[in-house]
ZANUDO-611855 format. One record per residue (C-alpha): residue in three letters; x, y, z. Coordinates in Angstrom, 2 decimals. Layout:
// ZANUDO-611855
['Ala',[X,Y,Z]] ...
END
This chain:
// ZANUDO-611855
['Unk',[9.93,8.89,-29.24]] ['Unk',[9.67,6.66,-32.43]] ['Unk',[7.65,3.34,-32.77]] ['Unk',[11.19,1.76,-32.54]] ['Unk',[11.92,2.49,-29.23]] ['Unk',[9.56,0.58,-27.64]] ['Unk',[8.10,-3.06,-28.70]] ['Unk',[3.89,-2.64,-28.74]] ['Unk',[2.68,-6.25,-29.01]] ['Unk',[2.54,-7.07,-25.15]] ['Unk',[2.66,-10.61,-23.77]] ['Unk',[-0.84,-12.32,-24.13]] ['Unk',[-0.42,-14.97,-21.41]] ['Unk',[-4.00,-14.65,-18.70]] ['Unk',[-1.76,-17.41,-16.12]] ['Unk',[-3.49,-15.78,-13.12]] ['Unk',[-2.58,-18.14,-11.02]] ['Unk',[1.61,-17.57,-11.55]] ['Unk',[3.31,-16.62,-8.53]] ['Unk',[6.16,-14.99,-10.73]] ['Unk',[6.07,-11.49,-10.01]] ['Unk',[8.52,-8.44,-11.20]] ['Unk',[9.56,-7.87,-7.89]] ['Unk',[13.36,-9.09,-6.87]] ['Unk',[14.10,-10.27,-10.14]] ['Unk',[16.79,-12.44,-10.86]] ['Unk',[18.70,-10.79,-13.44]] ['Unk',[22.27,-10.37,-12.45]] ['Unk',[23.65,-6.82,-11.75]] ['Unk',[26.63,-6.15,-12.41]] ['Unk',[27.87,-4.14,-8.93]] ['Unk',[27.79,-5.91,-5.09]] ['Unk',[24.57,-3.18,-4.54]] ['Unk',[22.49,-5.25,-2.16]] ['Unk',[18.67,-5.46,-2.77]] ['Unk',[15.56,-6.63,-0.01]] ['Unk',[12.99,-8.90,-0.39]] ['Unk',[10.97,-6.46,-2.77]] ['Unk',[14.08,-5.64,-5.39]] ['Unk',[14.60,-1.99,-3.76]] ['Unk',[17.62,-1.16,-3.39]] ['Unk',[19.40,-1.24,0.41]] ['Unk',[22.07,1.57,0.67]] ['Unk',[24.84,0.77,3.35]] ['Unk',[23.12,2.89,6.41]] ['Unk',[19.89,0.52,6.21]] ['Unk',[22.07,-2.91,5.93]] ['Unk',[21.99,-4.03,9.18]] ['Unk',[18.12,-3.09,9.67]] ['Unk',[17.67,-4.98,6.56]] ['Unk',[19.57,-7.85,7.86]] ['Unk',[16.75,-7.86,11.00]] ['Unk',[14.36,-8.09,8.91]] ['Unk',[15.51,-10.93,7.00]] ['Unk',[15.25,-12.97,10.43]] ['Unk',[11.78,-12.30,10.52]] ['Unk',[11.24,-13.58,6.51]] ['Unk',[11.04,-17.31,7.75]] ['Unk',[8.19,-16.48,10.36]] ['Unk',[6.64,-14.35,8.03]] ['Unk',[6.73,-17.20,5.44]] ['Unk',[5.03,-19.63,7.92]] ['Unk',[1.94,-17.29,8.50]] ['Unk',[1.63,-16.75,4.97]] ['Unk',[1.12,-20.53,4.11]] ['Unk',[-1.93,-20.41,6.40]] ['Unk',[-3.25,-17.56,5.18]] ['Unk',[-3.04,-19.18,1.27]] ['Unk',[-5.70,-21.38,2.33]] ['Unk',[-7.85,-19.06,2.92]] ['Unk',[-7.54,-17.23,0.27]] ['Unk',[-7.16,-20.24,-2.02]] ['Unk',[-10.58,-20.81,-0.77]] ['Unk',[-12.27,-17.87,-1.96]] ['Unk',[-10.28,-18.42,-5.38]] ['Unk',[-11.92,-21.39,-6.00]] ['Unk',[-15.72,-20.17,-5.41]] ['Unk',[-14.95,-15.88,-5.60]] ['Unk',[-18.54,-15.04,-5.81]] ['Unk',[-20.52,-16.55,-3.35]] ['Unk',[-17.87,-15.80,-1.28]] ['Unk',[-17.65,-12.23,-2.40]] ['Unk',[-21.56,-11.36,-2.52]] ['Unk',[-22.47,-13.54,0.63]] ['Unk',[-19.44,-13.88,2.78]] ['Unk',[-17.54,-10.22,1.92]] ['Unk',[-16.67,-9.83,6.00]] ['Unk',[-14.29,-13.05,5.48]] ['Unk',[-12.75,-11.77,2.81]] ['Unk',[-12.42,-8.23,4.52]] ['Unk',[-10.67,-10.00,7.99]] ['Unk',[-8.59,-11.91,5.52]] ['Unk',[-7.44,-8.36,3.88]] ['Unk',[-6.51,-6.61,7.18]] ['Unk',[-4.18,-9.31,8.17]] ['Unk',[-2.52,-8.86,4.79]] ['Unk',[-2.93,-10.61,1.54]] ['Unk',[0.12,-13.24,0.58]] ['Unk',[2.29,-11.88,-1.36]] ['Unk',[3.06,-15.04,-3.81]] ['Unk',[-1.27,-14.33,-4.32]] ['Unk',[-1.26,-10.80,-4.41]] ['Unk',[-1.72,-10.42,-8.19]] ['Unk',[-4.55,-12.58,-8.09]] ['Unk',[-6.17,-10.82,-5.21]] ['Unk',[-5.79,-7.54,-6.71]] ['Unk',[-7.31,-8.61,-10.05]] ['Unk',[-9.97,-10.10,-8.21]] ['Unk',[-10.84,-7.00,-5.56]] ['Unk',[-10.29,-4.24,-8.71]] ['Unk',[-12.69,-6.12,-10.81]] ['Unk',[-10.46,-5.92,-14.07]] ['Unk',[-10.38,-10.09,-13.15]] ['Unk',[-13.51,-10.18,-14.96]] ['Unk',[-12.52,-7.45,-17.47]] ['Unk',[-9.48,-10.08,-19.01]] ['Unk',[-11.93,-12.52,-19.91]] ['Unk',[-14.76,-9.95,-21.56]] ['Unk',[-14.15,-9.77,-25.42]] ['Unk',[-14.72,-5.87,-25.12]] ['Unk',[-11.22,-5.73,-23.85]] ['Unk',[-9.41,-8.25,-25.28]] ['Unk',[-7.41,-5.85,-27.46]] ['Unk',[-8.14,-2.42,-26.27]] ['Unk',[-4.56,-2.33,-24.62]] ['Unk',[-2.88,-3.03,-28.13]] ['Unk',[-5.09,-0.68,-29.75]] ['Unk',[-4.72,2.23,-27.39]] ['Unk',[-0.82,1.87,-27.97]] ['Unk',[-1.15,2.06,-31.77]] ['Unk',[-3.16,5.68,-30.84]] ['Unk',[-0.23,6.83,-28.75]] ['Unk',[-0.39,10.31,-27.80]] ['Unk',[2.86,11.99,-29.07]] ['Unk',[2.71,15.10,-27.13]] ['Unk',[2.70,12.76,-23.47]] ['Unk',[5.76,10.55,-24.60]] ['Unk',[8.24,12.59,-23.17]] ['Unk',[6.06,14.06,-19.93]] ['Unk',[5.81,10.01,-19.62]] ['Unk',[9.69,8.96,-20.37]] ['Unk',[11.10,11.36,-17.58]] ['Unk',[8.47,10.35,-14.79]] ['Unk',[9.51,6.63,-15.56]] ['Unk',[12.96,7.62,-15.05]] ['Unk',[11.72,8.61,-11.52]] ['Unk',[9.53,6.13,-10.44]] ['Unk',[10.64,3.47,-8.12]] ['Unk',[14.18,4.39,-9.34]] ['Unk',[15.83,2.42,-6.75]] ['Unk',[13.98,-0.56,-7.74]] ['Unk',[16.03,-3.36,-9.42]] ['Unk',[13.21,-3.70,-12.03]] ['Unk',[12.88,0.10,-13.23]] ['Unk',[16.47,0.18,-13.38]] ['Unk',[16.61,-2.06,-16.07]] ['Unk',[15.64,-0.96,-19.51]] ['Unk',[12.85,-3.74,-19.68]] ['Unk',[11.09,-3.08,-16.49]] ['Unk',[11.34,0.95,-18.14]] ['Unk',[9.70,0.30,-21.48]] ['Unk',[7.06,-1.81,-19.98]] ['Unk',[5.88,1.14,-17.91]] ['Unk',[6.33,3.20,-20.91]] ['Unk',[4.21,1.23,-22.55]] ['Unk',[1.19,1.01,-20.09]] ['Unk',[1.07,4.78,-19.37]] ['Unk',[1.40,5.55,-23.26]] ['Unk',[-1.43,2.97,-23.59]] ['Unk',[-4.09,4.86,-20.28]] ['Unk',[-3.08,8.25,-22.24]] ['Unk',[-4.57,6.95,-25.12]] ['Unk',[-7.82,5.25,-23.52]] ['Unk',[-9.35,8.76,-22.90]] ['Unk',[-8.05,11.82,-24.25]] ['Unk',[-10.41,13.94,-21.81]] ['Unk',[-7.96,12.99,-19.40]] ['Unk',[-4.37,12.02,-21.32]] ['Unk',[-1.60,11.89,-18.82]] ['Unk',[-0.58,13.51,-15.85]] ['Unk',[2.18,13.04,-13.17]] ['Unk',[0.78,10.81,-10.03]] ['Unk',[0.03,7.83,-12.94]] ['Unk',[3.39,6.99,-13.38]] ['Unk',[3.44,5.34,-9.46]] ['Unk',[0.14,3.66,-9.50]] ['Unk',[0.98,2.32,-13.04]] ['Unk',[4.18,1.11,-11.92]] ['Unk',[3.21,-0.58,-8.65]] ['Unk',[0.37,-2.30,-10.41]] ['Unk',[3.43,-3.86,-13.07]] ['Unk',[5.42,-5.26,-10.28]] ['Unk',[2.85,-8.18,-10.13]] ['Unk',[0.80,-8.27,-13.02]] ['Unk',[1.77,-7.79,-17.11]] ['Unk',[1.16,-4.92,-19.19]] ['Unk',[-2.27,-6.01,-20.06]] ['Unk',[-3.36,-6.82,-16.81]] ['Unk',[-1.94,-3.70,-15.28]] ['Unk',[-3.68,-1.79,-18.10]] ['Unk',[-7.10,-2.54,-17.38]] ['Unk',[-6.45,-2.55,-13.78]] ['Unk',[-5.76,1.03,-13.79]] ['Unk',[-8.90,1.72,-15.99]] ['Unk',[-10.68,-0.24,-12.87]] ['Unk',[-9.11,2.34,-10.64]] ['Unk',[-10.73,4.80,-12.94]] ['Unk',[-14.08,3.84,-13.91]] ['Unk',[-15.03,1.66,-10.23]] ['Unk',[-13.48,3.66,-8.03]] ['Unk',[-14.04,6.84,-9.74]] ['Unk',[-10.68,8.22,-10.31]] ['Unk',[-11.05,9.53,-13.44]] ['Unk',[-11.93,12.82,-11.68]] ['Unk',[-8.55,12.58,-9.72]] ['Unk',[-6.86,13.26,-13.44]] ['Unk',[-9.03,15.30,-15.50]] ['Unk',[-8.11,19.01,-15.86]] ['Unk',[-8.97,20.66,-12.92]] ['Unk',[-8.88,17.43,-10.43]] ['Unk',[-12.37,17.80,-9.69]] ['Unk',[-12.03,15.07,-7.53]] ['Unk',[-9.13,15.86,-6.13]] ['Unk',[-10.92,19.29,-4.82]] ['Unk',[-13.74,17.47,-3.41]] ['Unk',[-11.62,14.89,-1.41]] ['Unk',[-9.46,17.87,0.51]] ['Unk',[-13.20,19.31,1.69]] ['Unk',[-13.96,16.18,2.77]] ['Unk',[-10.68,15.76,4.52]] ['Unk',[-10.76,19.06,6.40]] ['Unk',[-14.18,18.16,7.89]] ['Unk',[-13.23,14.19,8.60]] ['Unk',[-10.30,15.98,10.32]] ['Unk',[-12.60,18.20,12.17]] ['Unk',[-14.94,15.33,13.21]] ['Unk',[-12.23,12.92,14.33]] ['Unk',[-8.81,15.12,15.37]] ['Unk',[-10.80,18.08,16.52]] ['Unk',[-7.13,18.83,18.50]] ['Unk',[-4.52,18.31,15.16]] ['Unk',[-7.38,20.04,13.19]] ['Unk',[-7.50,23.40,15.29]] ['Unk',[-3.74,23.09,15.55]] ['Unk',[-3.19,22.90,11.72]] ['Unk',[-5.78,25.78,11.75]] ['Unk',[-4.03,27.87,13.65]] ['Unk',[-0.71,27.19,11.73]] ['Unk',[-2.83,28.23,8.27]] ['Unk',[-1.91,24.65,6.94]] ['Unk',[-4.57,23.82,4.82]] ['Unk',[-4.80,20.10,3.45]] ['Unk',[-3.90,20.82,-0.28]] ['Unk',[-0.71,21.78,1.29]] ['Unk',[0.00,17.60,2.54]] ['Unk',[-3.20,15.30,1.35]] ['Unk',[-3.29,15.76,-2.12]] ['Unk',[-0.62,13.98,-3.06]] ['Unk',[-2.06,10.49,-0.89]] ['Unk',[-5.41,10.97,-2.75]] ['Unk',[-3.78,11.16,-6.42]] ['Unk',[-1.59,8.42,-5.71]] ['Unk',[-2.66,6.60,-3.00]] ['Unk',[0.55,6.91,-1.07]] ['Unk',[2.52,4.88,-3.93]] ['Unk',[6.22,5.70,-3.68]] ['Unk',[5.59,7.59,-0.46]] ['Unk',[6.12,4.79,2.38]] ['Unk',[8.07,2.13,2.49]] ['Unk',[6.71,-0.74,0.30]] ['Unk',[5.83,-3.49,2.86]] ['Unk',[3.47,-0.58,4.24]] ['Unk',[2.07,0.42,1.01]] ['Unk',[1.21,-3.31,-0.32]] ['Unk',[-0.69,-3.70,3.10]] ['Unk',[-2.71,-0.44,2.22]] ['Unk',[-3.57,-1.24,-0.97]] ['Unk',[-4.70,-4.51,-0.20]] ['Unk',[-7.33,-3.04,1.89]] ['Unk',[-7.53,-0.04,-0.79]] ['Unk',[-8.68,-2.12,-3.23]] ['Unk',[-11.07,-3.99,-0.74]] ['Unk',[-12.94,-0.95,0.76]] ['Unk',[-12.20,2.26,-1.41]] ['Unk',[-11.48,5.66,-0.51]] ['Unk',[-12.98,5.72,2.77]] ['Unk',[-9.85,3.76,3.69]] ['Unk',[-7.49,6.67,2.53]] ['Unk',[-9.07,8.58,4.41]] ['Unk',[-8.48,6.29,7.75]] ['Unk',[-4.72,6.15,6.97]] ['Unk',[-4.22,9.91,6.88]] ['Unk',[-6.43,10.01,10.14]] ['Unk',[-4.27,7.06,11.49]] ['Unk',[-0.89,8.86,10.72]] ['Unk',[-2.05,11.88,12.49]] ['Unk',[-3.32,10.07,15.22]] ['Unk',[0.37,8.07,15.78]] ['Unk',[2.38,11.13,15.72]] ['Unk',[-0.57,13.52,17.29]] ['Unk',[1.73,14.39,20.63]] ['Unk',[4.28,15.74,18.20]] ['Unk',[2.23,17.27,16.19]] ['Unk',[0.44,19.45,18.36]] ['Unk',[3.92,20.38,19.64]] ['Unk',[5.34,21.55,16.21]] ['Unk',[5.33,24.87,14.66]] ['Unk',[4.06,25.20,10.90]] ['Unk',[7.19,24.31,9.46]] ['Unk',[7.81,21.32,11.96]] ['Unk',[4.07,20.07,11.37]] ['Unk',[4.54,20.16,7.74]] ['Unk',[7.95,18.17,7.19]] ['Unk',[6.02,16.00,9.65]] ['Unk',[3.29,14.90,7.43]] ['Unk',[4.83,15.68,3.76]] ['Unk',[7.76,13.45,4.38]] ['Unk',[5.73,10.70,6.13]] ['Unk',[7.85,8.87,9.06]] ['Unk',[8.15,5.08,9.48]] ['Unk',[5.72,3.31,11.50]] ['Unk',[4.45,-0.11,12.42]] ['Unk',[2.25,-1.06,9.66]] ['Unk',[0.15,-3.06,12.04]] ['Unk',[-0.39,-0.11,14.55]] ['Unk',[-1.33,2.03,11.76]] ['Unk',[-3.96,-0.63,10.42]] ['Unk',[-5.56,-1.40,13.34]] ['Unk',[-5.54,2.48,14.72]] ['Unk',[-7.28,3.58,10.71]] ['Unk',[-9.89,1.07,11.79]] ['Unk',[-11.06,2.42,14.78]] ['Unk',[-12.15,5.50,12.77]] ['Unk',[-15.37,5.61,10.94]] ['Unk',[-16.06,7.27,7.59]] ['Unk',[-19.08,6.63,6.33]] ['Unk',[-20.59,6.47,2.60]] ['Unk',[-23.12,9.04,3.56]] ['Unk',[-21.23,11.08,5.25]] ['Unk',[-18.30,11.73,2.47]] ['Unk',[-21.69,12.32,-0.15]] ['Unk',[-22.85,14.99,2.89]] ['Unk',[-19.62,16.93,2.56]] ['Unk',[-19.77,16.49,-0.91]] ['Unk',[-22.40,18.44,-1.48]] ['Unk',[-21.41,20.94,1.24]] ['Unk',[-18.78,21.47,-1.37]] ['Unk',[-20.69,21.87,-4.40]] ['Unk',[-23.08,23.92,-2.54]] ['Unk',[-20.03,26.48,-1.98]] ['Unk',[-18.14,25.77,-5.14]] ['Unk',[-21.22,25.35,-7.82]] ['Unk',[-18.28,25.88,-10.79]] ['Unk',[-16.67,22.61,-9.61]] ['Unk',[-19.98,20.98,-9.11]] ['Unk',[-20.91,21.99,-12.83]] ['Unk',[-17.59,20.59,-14.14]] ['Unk',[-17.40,17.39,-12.45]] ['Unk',[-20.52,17.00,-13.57]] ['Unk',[-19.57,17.35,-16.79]] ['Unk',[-16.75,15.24,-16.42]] ['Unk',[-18.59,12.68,-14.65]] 
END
């Protein structure tokens, strides 16, 4: 791909307080396709359970006016309320962040907020463009093609270059880790509310505060370490679905992997995953960990029912369910700090190769 195919001086403007978002755009289409609330696309099976839902927009609409208040709140005065009142801010989260202040939230939560106004990043985005990668550019143009295809904004050729542009630009930012498939959805969920820039640094957030860079680098260090520490938060909390899997030789790398590298973006519907990542972004991967748990938990009945091949159609092609249930069922589980470092270093205890190299990738 040539410089000319894609435009690298992004748009500047910091308006964090715009409640414009990429979603639902209005650009006309030329077809009678029919799109919901989020710009995905509604094929003719789903119209009339998109129509219900519609009916429950206005209501919807009325809760989230009070809950902008709130949130408005903490805007105005984010760190006192974020160092001395964090549980508000948490009960505030669970119930689901409004979705005209989502962008703001997100920046805030992620910490890149604070990274738009630091000088150190005012133009690493531009400059990590200009040292594009040429060997990723077309790894990186056919994921695009994929991600959130049925989305009115990645079908049209701006929403496509825009993503092109941010994942050409995190390629760049450390070659140690480049690009690899699983960026392309995180990337392009963070672009349907904030610009290139903004999405940018909040996916170098995502790797430097929460510590994903170890979910990309070669090997997925982290990646290894998180399906040990599933297997025994299984074991601790579904002692039934865990024996059950074991018995059926399904192992996790088999079904969690792909909800640790991308935090279940483009695997549930998006209403669900916006209400994840809201709390994501909040408490970190202990929360990942409480929505697998939660999943299993809803379906357990059926699961301990199915044979291997039932089970695993089960959980890698992941059922609707009421977003609600599934919040308020991952919070009755507890994963503690200490005990994800505990299985940690049950794993590097085992596995003292992968301890060395995520050491060394640290």
């Amino acid at each position: 791909m040539s410089d000319k195919d894609f435009n690298i001086e992004s748009d500047e403007s910091l308006e964090i307080n715009e409640t414009k978002t990429n979603l639902n755009s209005n650009q006309e289409t030329k077809t009678t396709e029919k799109f919901d609330e989020y710009g995905f696309l509604i094929d003719e099976e789903n119209v009339q359970i998109s129509q219900k839902k519609q009916k429950k927009i206005k209501s919807k609409e009325e809760q989230e006016e009070k809950k902008k208040v709130k949130w408005n709140q903490f805007f105005k005065n984010w760190n006192f309320y974020f160092e001395k009142k964090k549980k508000k801010i948490g009960k505030q989260v669970i119930k689901g962040i409004p979705n005209s202040l989502r962008k703001e939230a997100w920046l805030r939560l992620s910490g890149s907020f604070e990274m738009l106004s630091n000088e150190k990043y005012s133009e690493l985005y531009n400059n990590c463009l200009k040292k594009k990668d040429p060997k990723f550019q077309e790894m990186i143009v056919n994921d695009v093609k994929r991600t959130f295809s049925t989305n009115r904004f990645y079908k049209e050729k701006d929403g496509k270059e825009k993503l092109i542009r941010v994942l050409t630009a995190i390629a760049a930012y450390d070659p140690q880790i480049g690009y690899c498939q699983g960026m392309s959805s995180i990337a392009g969920l963070l672009l349907f509310y904030m610009d290139e820039k903004e999405s940018f640094l909040t996916f170098l957030s995502l790797l430097e505060r929460y510590h994903m860079s170890g979910t990309f680098r070669p090997g997925f260090p982290l990646i290894l370490i998180q399906m040990h520490q599933w297997k025994r938060s299984l074991e601790k909390n579904l002692p039934k679905i865990h024996q059950h899997f074991k018995e059926n030789e399904i192992i996790p790398e088999y079904y969690a992997n792909v909800w640790f590298i991308t935090l279940f973006a483009d695997l549930i519907s998006f209403d669900s995953l916006l209400r994840i990542w809201d709390v994501f972004l909040f408490e970190g991967f202990p929360f990942i960990f409480k929505v697998g748990l939660s999943y299993l938990k809803i379906f357990q009945k059926q699961l301990l029912s199915f044979s291997m091949n039932e089970i695993l159609h089960k959980i890698q092609n992941l059922d609707e369910f009421s977003i609600e249930e599934l919040i308020n069922t991952a919070n009755s589980f507890q994963i503690r700090s200490e005990e994800l470092v505990e299985w940690r270093d049950e794993f590097f205890i085992e596995h003292k190769n992968i301890s060395l190299l995520f050491e060394n990738q640290k």
